[in-house]
Structure formats: C-alpha cells, structure tokens
N, C-alpha and C positions, 0 to 999 in steps of 0.2 A: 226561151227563144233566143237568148243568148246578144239580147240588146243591150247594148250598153247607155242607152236610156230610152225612160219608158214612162210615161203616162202614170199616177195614180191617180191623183183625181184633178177635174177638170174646174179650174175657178172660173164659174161665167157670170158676165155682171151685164144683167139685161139693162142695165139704167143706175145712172148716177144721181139722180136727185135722189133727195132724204126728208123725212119729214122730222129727223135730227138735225144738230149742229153739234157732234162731241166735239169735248176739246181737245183729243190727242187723233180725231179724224183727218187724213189727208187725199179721201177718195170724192169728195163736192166740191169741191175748190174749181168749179168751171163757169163760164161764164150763161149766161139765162139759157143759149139758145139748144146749148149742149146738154142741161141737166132736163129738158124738152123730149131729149128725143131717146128712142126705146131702141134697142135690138128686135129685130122683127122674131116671129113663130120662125119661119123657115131658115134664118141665116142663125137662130141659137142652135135649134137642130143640128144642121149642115154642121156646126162647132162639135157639138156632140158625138156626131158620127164620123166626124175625120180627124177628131182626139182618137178616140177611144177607151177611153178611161171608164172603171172599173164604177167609179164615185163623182160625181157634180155636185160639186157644191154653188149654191146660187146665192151671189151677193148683190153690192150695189155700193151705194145707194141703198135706199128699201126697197128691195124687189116686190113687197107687196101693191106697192104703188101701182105695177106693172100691168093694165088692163090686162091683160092677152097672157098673164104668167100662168094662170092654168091650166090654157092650153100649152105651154109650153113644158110644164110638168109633168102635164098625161103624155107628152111625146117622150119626155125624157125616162119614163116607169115603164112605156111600152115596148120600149128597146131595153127591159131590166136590166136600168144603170138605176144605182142607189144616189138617191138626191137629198142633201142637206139643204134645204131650204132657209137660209138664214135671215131671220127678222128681229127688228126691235119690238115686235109685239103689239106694235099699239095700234093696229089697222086688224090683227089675228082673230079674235072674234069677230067682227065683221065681214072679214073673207073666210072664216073656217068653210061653211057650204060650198064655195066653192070647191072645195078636195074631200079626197076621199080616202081614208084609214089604209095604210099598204105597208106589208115589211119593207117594201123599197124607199120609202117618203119619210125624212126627221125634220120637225120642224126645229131646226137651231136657233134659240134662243139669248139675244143679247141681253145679257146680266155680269157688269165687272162689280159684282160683291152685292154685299148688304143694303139695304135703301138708302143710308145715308150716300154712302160712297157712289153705288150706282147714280142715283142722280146725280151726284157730283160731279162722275164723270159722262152724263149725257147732257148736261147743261140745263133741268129741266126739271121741275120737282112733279112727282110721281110717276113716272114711267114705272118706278118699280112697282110698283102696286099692282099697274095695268099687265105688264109682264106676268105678273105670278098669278092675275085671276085669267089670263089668257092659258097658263102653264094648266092651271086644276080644268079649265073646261076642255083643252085637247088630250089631254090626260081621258076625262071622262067619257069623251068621245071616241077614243080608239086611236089615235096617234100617237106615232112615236116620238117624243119630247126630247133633244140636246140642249143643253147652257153651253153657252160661248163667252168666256169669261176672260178679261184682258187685263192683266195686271200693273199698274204703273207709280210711279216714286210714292215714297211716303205710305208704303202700304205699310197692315200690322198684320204679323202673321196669325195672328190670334184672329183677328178678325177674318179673314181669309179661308182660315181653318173651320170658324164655325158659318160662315156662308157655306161652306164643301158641305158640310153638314145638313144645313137648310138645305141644299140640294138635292139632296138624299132624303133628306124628309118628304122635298115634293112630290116624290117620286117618279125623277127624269133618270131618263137610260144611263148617262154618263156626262161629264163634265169636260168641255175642252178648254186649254187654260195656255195661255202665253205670257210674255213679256210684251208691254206693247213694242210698237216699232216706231221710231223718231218720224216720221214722214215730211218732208220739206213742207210739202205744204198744210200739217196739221195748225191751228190757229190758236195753240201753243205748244210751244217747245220744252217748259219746263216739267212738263206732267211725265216724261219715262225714265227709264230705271238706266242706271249701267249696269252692262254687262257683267262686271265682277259683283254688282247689287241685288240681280237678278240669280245670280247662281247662289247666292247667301241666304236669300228671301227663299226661295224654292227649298232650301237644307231645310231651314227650320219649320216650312212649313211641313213639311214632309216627315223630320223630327217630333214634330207635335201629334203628329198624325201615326207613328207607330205608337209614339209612348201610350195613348189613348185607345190605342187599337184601333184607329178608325175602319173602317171596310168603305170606302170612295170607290166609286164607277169613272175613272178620268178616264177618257176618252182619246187614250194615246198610248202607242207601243210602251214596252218599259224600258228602254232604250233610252225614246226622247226623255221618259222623264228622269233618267239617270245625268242626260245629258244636261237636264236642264238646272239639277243639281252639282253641276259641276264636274262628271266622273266620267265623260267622254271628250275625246278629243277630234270631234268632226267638220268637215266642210261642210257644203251645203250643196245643197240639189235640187236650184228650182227647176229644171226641167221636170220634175216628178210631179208639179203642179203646174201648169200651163196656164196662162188667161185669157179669156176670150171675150170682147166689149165692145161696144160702140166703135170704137177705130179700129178692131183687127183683133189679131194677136198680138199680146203686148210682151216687148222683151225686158229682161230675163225674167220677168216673173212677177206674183200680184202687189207686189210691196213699191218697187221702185217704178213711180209712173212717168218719167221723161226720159227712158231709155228707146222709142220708135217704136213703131209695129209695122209686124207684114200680114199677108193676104191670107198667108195659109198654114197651118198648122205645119206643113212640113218644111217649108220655108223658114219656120221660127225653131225647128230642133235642127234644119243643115245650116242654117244662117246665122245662127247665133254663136258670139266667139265665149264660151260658157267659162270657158275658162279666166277670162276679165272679172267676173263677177265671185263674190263671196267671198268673208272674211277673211283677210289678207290678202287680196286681191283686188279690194274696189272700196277707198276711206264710204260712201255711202252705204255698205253692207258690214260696216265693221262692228254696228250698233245691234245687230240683228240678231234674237235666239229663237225666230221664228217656226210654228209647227210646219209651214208653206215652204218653209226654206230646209231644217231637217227633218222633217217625221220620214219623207223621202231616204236619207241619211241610214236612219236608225232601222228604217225597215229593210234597206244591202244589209247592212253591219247582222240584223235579227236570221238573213237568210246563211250569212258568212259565218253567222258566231251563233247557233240557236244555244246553247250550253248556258254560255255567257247571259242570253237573253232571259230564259229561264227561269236564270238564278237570280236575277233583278226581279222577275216578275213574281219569285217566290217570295224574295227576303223584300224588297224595295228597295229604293234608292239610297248608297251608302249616302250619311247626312253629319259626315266627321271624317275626319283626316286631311290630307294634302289633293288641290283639286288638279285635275289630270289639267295639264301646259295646253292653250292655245296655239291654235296655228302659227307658221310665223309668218310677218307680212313682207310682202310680195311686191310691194309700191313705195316707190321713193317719195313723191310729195306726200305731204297730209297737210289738207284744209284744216283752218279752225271749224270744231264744231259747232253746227249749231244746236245743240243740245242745251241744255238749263242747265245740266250739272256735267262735270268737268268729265275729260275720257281720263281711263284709270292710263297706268304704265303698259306699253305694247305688250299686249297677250293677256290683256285685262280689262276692256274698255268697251264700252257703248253699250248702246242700249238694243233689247228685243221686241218681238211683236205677234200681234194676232189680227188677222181679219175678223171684221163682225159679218 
C-alpha cells in the first residue's frame, strides 16, 4: 500500500499491576491508584480496530489479573488478529477455562532461562516450576505455547543454549529471546547487558548452537537474529509496534514510558517526531537491541533484501569475523548512564531489551 509506516503488531497493556516485582522490570513503578485500574473491553477493542495490526500482543503488568481479559481476547480472535497473550504463568491454570484452543491465541510465556536464573531474575523462588507445569497442561489441552525469554548481564551461553533446548523439549512453538532493555525505572540497573555484550553473547550462542546442530523454533525473522549477532547495521522502528494503555497511546513506543501520549492512534503516527528517537538519535535508546524496536527493521530490510534474508535463514547467523559499524550518533549531549556497567566507545554501547 505503499506506507511508509505501518502497524505490525499492536502492544496493548490492559493493566499495570503485577503479581511480580522483576528486577530488570520498569512497567509497575506507579503509584496504588494507577496499578487499580484496568483498560475497559470497549476502549482495548476501539485500540485494536483503529491500529490495525496484523498481531496483538497483550502485556502488562500480568494481564491475567485482568477480570474482563477474556472478553477481551474473544473480541480481539473475532476480528482474526493473532494474539500473543503474554503471562508469567502463575495465575495460567487457574484461568486456562477461561479460553479456548484457536490458531489465533499463543499463550506467551515468561521464562529468562533455567530455574535457577529464572527466579533470579523474577525475584521469587519457583515460579519456574509453576511456568513449565502451566507450559505441559496447555500444551495438553490444545494451546498454542511461546517462551518469552529476556536475556541480561552475566549470562552463560551454555547455559542459555541448553535452556533453548529444554525449550524444545517442552514442546513450545518457538522461542522469543532479547536483550533486556535498561528501563529508568526498573529496581535495578545493574542486571543488563551492553550493547557490544549482547552482540558477543548472541555469537556464541548461536555458535554453540550450529556446532551442535541445534534445530531451535526462535521466534524471529533471520534478520533480527543476524542482527542481534552483530551482522546488521539498523535503526529502529518503533512505529511498527504501537502501545496502547491505560493513558493513551504512548509515544514512541513500549520501552520508553515518560515520552506523553495522545488520544488516538492516528495522532501518535502524524504527531510523532520519529525521527528524535532511536539509536543515535536519543542517549535513552542507545541501550536498545530490542524485537519492539527492530524485528519491525528486519522485516523492510527481509521485503528489500529477501536473498539476503534467505541465506541467513539457511546458513544462520554469521557468529565470526568483523561486526557490521553502528549507526552514527546524531546528538550532541550524552547523560551519564545509568546503567551498572559502563557504555562501550560510540557505535558500541548500551544495553538491549524484551517486553514480558
């Protein structure tokens, strides 16, 4: 149609409370009266139909908290938009009855790694437990199962490698996998990766993973994951992912949340100067290797370059040589970071991310 942006999928966060507290989270940081209140059935809708997006993914907060989110999932499958239902699990047998088995419906599962690490990083000893017998009973019941899996400092790719593994054991459709994202307001700083840390982690993972012959279901163009090893040189495009919450549309996108919101979806794609924002363009996006921010990216680049695309998706992601040069930056000031670990030399620096 010849837009020069365009909708993939729509991030709608019916509610911000959590019945977590991770500690690289920066989406509950509000005060009592705000983590109270829900997005009604009719104004996620209305979100839905005046995006138009292909895909909704439904965050939060834990959206299963959400009384009223089943009716808002039979609205959003009756207008067939594919819905990534994203939860931490531990409310999932409980509400399973509530839904019903549909090629349009994944339930996305939060899991950053192995039991130890996962609870590590949700603050909370067993959740993974509950996760993975939540995982075998929608599994058994006819659902279709994602991991939503957030990667952050100190990780081992070995470890990482055979979590991808257990993954695959459980038998989930596919695996989505990030860098986390620094979030001002996560409740701490020192837990994510930089940027040149996160394209070296992803090589070797990745590296492990042919030597072994893995066969992994990741749940992302071959593009991003090229890029995520280092071998692409791209902007970002949060338009391609919009958010829709409690206060509006939020500008530019689901990562950074003190940038304002407007009323209406089309308001947020004419009213936004898109160009401010993304690496080398905005010190708070410089951290960023997020799917929110390019899968958007890689899937131009997969329409412009399908050849190219291809042959990543044949061979995988080169995991050796020289990594393709960073953008260059666009902004004269730079803030100290607040990150835990130091930003690398310009065109090498900060950290990435993934929504749960």
């Amino acid at each position: 149609m010849r837009r020069k942006r365009y909708p993939l999928v729509l991030m709608l966060e019916p509610l911000f409370q959590c019945n977590l507290a991770c500690a690289g989270c920066g989406k509950i940081d509000y005060e009592k009266d705000i983590l109270q209140q829900r997005v009604s059935v009719e104004n996620a809708l209305r979100a839905v139909d005046e995006c138009g997006a292909p895909v909704v993914s439904v965050a939060g907060g834990e959206p299963l908290i959400h009384k009223d989110l089943p009716e808002i999932i039979s609205g959003i499958i009756d207008r067939k938009k594919f819905v990534y239902l994203c939860t931490n699990a531990i409310l999932l047998r409980k509400r399973m009855d509530d839904y019903e088995p549909s090629p349009y419906l994944t339930f996305s599962i939060h899991l950053d790694g192995n039991r130890k690490r996962h609870d590590e990083s949700v603050c909370q000893v067993g959740v993974f437990d509950k996760a993975v017998l939540a995982i075998e009973e929608a599994r058994a019941r006819g659902f279709r199962i994602n991991v939503n899996c957030t990667l952050f400092n100190s990780e081992d790719p070995q470890d990482v490698v055979e979590f991808f593994d257990h993954a695959m054991a459980m038998g989930v459709e596919g695996v989505t996998v990030s860098p986390g994202y620094s979030y001002e307001h996560a409740p701490r700083q020192d837990v994510f990766l930089g940027r040149k840390n996160s394209k070296e982690l992803f090589r070797e993972i990745f590296r492990r993973g042919k030597e072994n012959n893995r066969k992994w279901r990741l749940n992302h163009s071959s593009l991003f994951m090229d890029f995520l090893a280092g071998n692409q040189t791209y902007h970002c495009t949060p338009w391609s992912n919009p958010t829709y919450n409690l206060f509006g549309w939020q500008k530019p996108c689901y990562l950074l949340v003190d940038e304002g919101y407007v009323d209406s979806y089309q308001e947020l794609m004419a009213g936004t100067d898109w160009d401010e924002y993304g690496t080398g363009n905005n010190p708070k996006c410089d951290n960023c290797m997020a799917h929110c921010g390019y899968e958007g990216t890689a899937v131009n680049d997969t329409f412009a370059h399908p050849i190219k695309a291809l042959k990543v998706a044949l061979r995988g992601p080169r995991t050796d040589g020289p990594m393709a040069p960073e953008v260059p930056i666009n902004y004269t000031s730079r803030p100290v970071p607040a990150v835990g670990v130091p930003i690398e030399s310009i065109g090498g620096r900060g950290n990435g991310a993934s929504p749960h």
